[in-house]
C-alpha positions as CSV (number, residue, x, y, z in Angstrom):
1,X,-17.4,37.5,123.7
2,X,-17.1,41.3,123.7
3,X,-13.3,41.6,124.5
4,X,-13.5,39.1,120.8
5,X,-15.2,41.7,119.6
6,X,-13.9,44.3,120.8
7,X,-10.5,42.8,119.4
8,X,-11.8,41.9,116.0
9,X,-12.9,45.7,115.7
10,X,-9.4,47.0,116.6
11,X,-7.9,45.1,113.8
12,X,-10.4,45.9,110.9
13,X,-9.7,49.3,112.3
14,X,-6.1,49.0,112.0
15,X,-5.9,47.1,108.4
16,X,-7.8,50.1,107.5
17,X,-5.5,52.9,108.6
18,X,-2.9,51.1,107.2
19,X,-4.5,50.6,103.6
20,X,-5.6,54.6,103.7
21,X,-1.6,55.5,104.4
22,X,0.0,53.2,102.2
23,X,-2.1,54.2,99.3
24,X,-0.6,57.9,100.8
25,X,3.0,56.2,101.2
26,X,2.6,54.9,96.8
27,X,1.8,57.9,95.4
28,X,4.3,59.5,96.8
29,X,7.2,56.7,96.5
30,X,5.5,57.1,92.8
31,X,6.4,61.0,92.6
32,X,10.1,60.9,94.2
33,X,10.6,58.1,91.7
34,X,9.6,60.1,88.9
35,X,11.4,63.3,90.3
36,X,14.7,61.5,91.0
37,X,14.6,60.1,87.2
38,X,13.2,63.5,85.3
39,X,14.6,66.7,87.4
40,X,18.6,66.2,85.7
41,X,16.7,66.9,82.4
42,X,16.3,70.3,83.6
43,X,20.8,70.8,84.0
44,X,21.2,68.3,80.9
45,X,18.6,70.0,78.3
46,X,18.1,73.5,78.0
47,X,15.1,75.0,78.9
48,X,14.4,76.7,75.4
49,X,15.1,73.5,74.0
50,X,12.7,71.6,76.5
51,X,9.7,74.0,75.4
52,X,10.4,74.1,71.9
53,X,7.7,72.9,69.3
54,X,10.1,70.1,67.7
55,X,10.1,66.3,69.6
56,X,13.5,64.5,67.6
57,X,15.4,62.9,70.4
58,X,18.0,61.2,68.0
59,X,19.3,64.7,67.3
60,X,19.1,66.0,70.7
61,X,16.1,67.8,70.2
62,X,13.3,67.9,73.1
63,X,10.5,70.0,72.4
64,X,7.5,68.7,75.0
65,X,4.8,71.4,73.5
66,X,3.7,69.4,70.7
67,X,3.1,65.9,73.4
68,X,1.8,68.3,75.3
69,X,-0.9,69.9,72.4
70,X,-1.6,66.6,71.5
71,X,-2.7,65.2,74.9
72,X,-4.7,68.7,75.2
73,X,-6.8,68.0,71.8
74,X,-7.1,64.5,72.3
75,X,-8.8,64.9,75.4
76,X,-10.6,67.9,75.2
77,X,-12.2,66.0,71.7
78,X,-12.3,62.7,74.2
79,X,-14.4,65.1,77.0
80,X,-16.8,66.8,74.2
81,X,-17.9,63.4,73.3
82,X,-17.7,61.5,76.7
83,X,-19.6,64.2,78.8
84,X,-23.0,64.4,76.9
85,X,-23.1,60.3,76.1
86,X,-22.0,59.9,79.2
87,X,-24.9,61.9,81.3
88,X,-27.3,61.2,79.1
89,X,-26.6,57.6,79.3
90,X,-26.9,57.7,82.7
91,X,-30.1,60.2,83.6
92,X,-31.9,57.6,81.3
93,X,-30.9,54.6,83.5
94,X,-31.8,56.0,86.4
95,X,-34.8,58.2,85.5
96,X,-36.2,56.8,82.3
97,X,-35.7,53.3,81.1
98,X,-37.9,50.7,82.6
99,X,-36.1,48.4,85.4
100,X,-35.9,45.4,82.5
101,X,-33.6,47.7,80.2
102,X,-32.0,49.1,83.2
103,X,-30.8,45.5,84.4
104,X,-29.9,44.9,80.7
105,X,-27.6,48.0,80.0
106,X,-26.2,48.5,83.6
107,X,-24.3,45.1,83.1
108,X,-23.4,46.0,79.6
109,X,-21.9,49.1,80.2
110,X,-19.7,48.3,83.1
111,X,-18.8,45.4,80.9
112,X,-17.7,47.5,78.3
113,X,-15.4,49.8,80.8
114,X,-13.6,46.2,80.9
115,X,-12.6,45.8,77.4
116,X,-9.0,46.2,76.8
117,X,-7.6,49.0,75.1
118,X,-5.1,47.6,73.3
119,X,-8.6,45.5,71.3
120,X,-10.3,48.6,70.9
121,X,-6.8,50.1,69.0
122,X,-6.8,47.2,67.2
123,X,-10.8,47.6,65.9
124,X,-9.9,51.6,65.3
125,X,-7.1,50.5,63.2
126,X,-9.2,48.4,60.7
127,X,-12.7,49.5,61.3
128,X,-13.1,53.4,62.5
129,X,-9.4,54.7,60.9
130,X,-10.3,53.7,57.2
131,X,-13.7,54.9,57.4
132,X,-12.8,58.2,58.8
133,X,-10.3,58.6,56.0
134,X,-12.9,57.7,53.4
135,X,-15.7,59.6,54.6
136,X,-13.9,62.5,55.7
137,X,-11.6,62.6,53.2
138,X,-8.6,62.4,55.0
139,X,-4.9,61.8,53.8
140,X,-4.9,59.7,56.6
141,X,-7.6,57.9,59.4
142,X,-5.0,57.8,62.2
143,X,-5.7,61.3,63.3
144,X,-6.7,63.0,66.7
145,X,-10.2,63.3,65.6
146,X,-10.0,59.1,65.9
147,X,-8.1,58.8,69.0
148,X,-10.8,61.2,70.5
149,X,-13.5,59.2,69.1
150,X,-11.9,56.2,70.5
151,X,-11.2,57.7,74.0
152,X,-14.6,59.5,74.5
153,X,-16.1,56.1,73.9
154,X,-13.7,54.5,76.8
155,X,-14.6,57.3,79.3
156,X,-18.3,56.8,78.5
157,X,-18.6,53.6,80.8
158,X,-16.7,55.2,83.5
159,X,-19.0,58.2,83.5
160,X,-22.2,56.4,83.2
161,X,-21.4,54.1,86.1
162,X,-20.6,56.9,88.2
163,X,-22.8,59.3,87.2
164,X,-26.0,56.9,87.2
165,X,-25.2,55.8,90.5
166,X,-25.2,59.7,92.5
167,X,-28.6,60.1,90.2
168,X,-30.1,57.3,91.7
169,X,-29.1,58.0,95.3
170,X,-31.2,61.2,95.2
171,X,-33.9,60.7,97.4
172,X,-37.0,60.0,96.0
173,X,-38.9,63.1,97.8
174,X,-37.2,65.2,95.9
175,X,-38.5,64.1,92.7
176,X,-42.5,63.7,94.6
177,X,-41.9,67.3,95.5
178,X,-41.2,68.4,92.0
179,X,-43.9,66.8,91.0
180,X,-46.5,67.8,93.5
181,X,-46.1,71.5,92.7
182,X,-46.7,70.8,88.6
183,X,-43.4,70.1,87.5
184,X,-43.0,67.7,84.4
185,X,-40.9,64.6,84.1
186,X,-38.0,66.3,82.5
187,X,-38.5,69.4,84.5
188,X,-37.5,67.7,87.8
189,X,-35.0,65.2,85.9
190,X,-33.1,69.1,85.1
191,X,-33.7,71.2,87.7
192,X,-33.9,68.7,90.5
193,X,-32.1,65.6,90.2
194,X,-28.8,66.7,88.2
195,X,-28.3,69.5,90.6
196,X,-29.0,67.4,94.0
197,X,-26.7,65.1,91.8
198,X,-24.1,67.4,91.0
199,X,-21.0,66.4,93.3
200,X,-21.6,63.0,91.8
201,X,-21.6,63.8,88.5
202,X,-18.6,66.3,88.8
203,X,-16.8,63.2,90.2
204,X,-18.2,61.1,87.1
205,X,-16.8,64.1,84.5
206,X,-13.5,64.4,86.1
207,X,-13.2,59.9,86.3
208,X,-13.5,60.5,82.5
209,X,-11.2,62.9,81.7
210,X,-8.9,61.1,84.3
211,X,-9.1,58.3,82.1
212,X,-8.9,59.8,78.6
213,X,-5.4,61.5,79.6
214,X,-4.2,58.8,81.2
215,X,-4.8,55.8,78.1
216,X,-1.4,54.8,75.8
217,X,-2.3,51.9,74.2
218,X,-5.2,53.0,72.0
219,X,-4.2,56.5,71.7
220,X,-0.7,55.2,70.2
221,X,-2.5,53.1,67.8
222,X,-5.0,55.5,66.3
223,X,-3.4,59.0,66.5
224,X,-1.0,58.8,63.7
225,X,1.9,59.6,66.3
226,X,3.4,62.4,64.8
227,X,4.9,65.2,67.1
228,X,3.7,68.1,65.4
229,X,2.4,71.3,67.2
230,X,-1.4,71.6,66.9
231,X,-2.6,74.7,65.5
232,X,-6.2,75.9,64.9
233,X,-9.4,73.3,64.4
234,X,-7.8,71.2,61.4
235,X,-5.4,70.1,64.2
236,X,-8.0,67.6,65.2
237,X,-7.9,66.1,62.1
238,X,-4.7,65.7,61.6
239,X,-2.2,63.1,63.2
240,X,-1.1,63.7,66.7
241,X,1.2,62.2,69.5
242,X,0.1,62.3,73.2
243,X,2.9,62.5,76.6
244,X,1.6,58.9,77.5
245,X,2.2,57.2,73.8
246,X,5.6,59.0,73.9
247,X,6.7,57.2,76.8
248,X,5.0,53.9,75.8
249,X,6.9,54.1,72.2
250,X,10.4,55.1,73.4
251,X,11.2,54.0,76.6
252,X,12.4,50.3,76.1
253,X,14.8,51.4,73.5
254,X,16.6,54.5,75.1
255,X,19.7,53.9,77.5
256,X,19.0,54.2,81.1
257,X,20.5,57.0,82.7
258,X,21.2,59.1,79.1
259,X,19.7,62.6,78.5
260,X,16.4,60.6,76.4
261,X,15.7,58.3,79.4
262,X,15.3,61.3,81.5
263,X,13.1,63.4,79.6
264,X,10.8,60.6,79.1
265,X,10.8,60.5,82.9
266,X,10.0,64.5,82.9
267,X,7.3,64.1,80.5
268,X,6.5,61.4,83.0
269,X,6.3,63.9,86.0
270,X,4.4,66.4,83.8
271,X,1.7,64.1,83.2
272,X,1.4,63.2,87.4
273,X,0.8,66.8,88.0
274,X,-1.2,67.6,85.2
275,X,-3.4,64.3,87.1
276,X,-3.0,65.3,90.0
277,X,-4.3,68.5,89.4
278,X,-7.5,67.5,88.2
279,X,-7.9,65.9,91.2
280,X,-7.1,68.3,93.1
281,X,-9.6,70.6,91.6
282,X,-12.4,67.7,91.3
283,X,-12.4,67.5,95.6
284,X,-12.6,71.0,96.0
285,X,-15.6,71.5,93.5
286,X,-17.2,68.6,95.3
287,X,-16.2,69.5,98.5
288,X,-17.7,73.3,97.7
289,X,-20.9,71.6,96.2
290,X,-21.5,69.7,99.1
291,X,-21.1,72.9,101.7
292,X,-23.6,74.4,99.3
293,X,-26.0,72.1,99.7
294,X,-25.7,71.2,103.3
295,X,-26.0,75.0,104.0
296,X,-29.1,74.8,102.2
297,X,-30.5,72.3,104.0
298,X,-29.5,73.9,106.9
């Protein structure tokens, strides 16, 4: 009986290494793809040319900097809107809303980081786009402001889930404590639970941005996809084309192996690092946060 369990152990053990390594062994079959198909851009197009501020491949002209501005506005509007719904969303799940609403909502939300995003293009297209033009006044609806709008709503889900689950793993002493010494409600839910929180909820922050740079589908559909060079706040209101909708638009009609094909694959590698250096960064936050706390505990 114990050498079968013994046995059984050694394999869950095994299947486990193996999953952790091959996710190790992907991402990095992922990169040397997308190095082996973007680096010749850097010997086929000149560099000047590769940072310019104009995006026209059909006359040889591959300026990344205005993909690149638009995936920066996009996203920073996606995380101004994401971050506060988000948080708030979720300190009111886990600290406020009776357990009735909070079996209601939790469901709805994670269904809601389901939908697809092609859908919720579709619904910005006819619904949020012409109202935006009308009310703001807009030439156009399909601007960056919408694709932010559209984004930060995605992202919400992802934070709330996330971010409502490390709330609620606080330990409840923490919050009696608080309270025993004449603290109020909100008084412990801001000085006590966010912060024992915080690692979680830096995760939860970084998930969402994670997830507004990385979206095509709606993003392509709602931000007027027009390589132009964001300058100054009208920017956001004003139509915009992200790295990821570049890719999405072009790459099924370029010619494999011509100069096109492989700047779409350096845009491509641009974007992996730009990801994995949020990731990057999001670890070592969590990883100092948790040192922090542990050597306050200590």
């Amino acid at each position: 009986m114990d050498r079968d369990l013994n046995l059984g152990e050694m394999i869950i053990t095994r299947l486990i290494n193996i999953a952790g390594y091959s996710a190790i062994i992907f991402v990095g079959m992922i990169f040397y793809f997308l190095l082996r198909e973007g680096l010749p851009t850097l010997n086929e197009v000149n560099f000047g040319n590769l940072v310019s501020n104009r995006w026209y491949p059909i006359e040889a002209y591959f300026g990344i900097l205005p993909l690149l501005g638009g995936s920066l506005v996009i996203t920073i509007g996606a995380t101004l809107i994401a971050v506060p719904f988000g948080i708030g969303t979720a300190v009111y799940l886990a600290e406020i809303a009776p357990r009735w609403v909070r079996e209601i909502l939790k469901p709805l939300v994670e269904v809601l980081a389901g939908l697809p995003s092609v859908v919720l293009g579709f619904l910005g297209m006819l619904v949020l786009a012409p109202f935006l033009r009308k009310y703001l006044q807009l030439p156009t609806g399909l601007t960056a402001f919408t694709g932010s709008l559209l984004l930060g709503g995605m992202a919400i889900p992802t934070v709330v889930s996330v971010a409502e689950d490390a709330i609620d793993a606080v330990p409840k002493s923490y919050r009696d404590a608080s309270l025993a010494i004449g603290a109020t409600k909100w008084q412990t839910i801001w000085r006590v639970t966010l912060p024992a929180a915080k690692s979680g909820v830096t995760t939860a922050i970084m998930l969402g941005v994670g997830r507004a740079i990385g979206e095509t589908m709606t993003v392509m559909m709602v931000s007027g996809n027009a390589p132009v060079l964001p300058g100054g706040i009208r920017a956001l209101f004003k139509p915009a084309r992200t790295m990821t909708a570049t890719i999405a638009a072009e790459m099924g009609e370029v010619a494999t192996g011509s100069v096109h094909y492989h700047v779409l694959f350096f845009i491509g590698m641009v974007l992996f690092l730009i990801s994995l250096l949020i990731n990057i960064t999001a670890s070592f936050v969590v990883f100092r946060q948790r040192q922090r706390q542990e050597r306050i505990l200590s």
